[in-house]
C-alpha positions in Angstrom: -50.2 7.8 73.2 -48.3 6.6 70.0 -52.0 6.6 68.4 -52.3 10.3 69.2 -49.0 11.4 68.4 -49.6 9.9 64.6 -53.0 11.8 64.2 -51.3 14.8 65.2 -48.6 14.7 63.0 -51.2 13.4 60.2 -53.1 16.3 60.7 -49.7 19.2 59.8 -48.1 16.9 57.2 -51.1 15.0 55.3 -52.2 16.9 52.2 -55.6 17.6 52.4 -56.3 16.6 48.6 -56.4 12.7 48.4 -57.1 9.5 47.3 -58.1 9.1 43.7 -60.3 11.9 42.0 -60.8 13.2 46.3 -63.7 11.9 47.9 -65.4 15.4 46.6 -65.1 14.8 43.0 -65.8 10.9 43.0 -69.1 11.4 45.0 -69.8 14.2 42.4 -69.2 12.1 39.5 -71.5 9.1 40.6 -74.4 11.7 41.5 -74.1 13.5 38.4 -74.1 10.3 36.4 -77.5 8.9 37.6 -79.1 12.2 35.5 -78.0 10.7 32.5 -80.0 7.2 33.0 -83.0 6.5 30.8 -86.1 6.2 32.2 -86.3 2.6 32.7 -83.1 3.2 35.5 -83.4 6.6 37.0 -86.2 5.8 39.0 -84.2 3.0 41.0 -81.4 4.7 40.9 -82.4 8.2 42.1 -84.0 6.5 44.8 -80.9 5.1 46.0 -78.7 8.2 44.4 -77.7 8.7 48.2 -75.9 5.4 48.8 -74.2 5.6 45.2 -73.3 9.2 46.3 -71.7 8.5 49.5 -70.2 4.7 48.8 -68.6 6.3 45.5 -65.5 6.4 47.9 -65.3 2.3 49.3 -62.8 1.6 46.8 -60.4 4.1 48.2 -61.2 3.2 51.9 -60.9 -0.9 50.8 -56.8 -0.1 49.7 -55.6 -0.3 52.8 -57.7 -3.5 54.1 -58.3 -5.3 51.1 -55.2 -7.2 49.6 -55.6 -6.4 45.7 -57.0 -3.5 45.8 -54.5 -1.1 45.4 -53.7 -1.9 41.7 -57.3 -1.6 40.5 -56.6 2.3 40.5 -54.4 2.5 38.1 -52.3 1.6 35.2 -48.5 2.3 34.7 -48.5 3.0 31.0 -45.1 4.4 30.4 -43.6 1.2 32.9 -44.3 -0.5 29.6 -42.4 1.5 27.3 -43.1 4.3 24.2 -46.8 4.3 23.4 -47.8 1.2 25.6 -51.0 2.5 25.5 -51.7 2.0 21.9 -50.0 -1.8 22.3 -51.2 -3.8 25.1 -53.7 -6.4 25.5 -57.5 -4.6 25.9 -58.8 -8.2 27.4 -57.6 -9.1 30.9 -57.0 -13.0 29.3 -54.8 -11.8 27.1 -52.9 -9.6 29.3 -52.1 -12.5 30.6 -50.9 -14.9 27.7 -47.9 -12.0 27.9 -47.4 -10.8 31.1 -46.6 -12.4 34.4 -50.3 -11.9 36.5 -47.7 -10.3 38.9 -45.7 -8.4 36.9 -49.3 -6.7 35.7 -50.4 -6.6 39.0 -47.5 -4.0 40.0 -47.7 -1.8 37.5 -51.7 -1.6 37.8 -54.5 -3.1 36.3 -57.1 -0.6 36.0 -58.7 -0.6 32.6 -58.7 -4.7 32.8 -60.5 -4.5 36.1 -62.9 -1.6 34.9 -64.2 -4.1 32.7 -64.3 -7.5 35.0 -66.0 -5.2 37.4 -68.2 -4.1 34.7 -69.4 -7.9 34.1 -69.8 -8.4 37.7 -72.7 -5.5 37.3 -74.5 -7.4 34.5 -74.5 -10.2 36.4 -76.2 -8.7 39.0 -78.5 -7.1 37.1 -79.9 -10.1 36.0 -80.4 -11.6 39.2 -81.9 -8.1 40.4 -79.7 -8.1 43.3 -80.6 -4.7 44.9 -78.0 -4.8 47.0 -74.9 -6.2 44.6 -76.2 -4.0 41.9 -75.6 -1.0 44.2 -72.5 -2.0 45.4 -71.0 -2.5 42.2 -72.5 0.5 40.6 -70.5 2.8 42.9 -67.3 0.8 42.7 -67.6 0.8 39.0 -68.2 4.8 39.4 -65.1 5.1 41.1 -62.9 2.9 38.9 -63.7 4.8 36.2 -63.0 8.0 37.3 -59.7 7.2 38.2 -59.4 5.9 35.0 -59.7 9.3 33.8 -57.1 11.1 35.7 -54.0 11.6 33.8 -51.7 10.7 36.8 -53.5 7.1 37.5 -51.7 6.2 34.1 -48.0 6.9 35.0 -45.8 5.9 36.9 -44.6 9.2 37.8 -47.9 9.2 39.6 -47.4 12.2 42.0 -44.6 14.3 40.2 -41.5 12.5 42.4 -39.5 11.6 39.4 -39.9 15.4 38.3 -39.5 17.2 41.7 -43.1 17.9 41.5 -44.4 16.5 45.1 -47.6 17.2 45.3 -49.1 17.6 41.9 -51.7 14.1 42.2 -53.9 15.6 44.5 -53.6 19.4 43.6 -54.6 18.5 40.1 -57.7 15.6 40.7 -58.7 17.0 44.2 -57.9 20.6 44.9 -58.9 22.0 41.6 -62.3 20.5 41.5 -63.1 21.1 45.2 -62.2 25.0 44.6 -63.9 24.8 41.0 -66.8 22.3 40.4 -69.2 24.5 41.3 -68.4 26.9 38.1 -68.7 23.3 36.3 -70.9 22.7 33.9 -71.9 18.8 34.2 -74.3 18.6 31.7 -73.3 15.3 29.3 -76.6 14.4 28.1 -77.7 10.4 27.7 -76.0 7.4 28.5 -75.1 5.4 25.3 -74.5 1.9 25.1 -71.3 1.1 24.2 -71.0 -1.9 21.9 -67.5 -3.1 23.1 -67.0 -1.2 26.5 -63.5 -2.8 27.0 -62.1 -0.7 24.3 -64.1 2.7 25.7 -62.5 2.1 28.8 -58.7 1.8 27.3 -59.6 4.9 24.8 -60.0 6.7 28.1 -57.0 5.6 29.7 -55.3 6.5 26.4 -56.9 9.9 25.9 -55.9 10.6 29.8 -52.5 9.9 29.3 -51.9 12.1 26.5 -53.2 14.5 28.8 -50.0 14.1 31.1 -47.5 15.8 29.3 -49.8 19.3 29.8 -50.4 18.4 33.2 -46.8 18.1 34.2 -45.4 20.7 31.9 -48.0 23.6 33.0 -47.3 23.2 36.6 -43.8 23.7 36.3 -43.9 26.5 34.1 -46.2 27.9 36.8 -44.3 27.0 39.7 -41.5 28.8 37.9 -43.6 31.9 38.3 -44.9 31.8 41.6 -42.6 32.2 44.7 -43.5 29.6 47.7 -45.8 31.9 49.4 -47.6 32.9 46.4 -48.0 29.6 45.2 -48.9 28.1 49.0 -51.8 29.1 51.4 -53.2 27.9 54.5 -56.9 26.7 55.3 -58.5 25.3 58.2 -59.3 21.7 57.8 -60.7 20.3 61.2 -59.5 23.0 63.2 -55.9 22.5 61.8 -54.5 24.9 59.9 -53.1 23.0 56.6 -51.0 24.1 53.8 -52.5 23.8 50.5 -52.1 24.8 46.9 -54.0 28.7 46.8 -56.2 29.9 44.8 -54.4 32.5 43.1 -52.1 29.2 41.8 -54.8 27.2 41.4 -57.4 29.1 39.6 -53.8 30.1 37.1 -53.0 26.4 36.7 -56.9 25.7 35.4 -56.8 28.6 32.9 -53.6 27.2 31.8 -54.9 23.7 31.2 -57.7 25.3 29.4 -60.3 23.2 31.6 -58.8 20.1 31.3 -59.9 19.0 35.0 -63.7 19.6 34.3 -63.4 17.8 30.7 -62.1 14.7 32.3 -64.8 14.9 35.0 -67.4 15.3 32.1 -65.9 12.6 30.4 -66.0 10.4 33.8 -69.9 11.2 34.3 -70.5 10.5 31.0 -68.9 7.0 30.9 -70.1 5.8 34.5 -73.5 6.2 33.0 -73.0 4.0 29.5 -70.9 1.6 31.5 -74.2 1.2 34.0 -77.0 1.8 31.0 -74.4 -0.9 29.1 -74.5 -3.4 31.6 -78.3 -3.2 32.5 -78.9 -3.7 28.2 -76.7 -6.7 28.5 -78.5 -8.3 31.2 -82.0 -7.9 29.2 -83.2 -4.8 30.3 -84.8 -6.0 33.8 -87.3 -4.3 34.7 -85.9 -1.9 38.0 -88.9 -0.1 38.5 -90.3 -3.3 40.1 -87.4 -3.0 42.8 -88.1 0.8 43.7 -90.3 -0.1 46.6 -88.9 -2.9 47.6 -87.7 -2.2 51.0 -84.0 -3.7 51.8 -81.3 -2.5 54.4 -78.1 -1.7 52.5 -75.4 -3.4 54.1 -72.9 -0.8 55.4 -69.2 -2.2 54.4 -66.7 -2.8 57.2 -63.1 -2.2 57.1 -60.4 -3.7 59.1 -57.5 -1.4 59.5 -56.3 -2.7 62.7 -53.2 -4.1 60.2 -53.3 -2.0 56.9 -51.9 -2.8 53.8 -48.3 -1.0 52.8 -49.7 0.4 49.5 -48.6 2.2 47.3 -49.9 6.2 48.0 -50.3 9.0 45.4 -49.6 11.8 48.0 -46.4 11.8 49.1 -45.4 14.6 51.3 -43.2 17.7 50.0 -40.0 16.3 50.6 -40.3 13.1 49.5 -40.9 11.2 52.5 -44.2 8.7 52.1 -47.3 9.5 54.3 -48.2 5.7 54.8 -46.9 5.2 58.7 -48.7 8.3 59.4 -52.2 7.2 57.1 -52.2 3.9 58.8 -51.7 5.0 62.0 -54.5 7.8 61.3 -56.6 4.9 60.0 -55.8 2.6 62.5 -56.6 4.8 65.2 -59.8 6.6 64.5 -61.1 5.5 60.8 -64.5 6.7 60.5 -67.1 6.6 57.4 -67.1 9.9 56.4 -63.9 11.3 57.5 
């Protein structure tokens, strides 16, 4: 009975928009990145484009069962001080010749792990581990997108030191979800990247320039819009569920002169050189040899029956953290999927 009466309240209070980029744009993302593989990739990769699609979302689903997850999604710049992006360590070794492995650990480690993960990948490729190569591809796919959201380099990482609740998942899930399909997610090749550490920190640091415009627009829009202008309600699962509406949302996207879809662009495009990278640095094995190789793809198992107290990036309106309710949703009736 205390099961039900969590899912219930999950289902009026829980923004729909969550986790990282939203489950819609970080499936998008490692889809759309698999176009821009050479031929020497594309062929295994389109054939398992499916499982790349659909496990593009793991990493989110791991937070809450996996102790260390949580602060592979971001980076606290600003918990560092003035232009902290510019200043610290690119290499996860140094990081640490600085920092307390804890003290980096709370405040994020995103670009570091973007990199280790990145490694991991080569590694694979060399042994031509179908099923590691996989795994890691759509992990790596999801780290860097996040990597690429503004608000996954802040600390004021869903507008609560600004009195703007709410703002994480209307900008990286509600947007895109309303507007990807006026997207144009052409990027072209993938590129190797000579020293992909230091693409994956110029991201971070090009995203978190981007937060000042983020923040600022949305007040100035909120300023303009009364609550029921700026609110609508949608069905989601039968439930009707307040969201952000369209008339806001489609105002805040003009205002931010496409920012959303750049930094999607930007996210397709790097998922692809970090892959086409990692693949040159293992020696260019030959994939089309694995194409018809028939394997089962493990399906990953979560165990939520004691999640993790995580840190979430979608609190509700007034404040008050949705994790008791998420964990009790998760807990309850956690399926792939959902």
């Amino acid at each position: 009975m205390k099961n039900f009466l969590s899912i219930i309240l999950l289902c009026f209070f829980i923004p729909a928009e969550t986790k990282g980029w939203g489950f819609f744009a970080h499936r998008k993302i490692n889809r759309q990145a698999v176009y821009s593989l050479p031929p020497e990739m594309i062929g295994f990769f389109k054939q398992h484009i499916g499982y790349i699609t659909e496990n593009a979302v793991n990493p989110d689903r791991r937070r809450y069962a996996v102790l260390g997850e949580a602060e592979k999604h971001y980076i606290d710049a600003d918990a560092y001080g003035d232009s902290a992006v510019f200043k610290l360590p690119r290499y996860w070794h140094q990081a640490l010749e600085i920092f307390p492995e804890e003290e980096l650990r709370s405040k994020g480690i995103g670009p570091w792990n973007v990199y280790l993960t990145q490694l991991s990948l080569t590694e694979a490729f060399k042994r031509k581990d179908i099923n590691s190569i996989l795994r890691l591809s759509a992990d790596l796919g999801h780290y860097i997108g996040d990597m690429n959201v503004p608000l996954h380099t802040t600390k004021n990482y869903n507008g609560q030191l600004t009195n703007q609740y709410g703002i994480h998942g209307f900008w990286e899930s509600r947007i895109p979800e309303l507007l990807a399909e006026e997207y144009d997610f052409f990027v072209g090749k993938a590129d190797y990247l000579e020293r992909p550490q230091y693409a994956i920190w110029d991201a971070v640091t090009q995203a978190h320039m981007a937060l000042d415009s983020v923040l600022h627009f949305e007040r100035l829009l909120s300023s303009r819009f009364t609550e029921d202008k700026k609110y609508s309600y949608e069905e989601r699962g039968g439930i009707n569920t307040q969201v952000y509406s369209k008339e806001f949302t489609k105002a805040y996207h003009e205002m931010l002169d496409g920012q959303v879809e750049r930094q999607m662009k930007r996210a397709i495009k790097m998922v692809a050189d970090f892959w086409y990278t990692a693949w040159i640095n293992a020696g260019q094995p030959d994939l089309n040899a694995l194409v018809n190789i028939q394997t089962e793809l493990p399906e990953e198992k979560f165990d939520y029956s004691k999640p993790l107290d995580v840190r979430e990036h979608d609190d509700l309106a007034d404040g008050q953290s949705s994790s008791s309710l998420r964990k009790a949703f998760l807990t309850a009736i956690w399926r792939p999927g959902l």
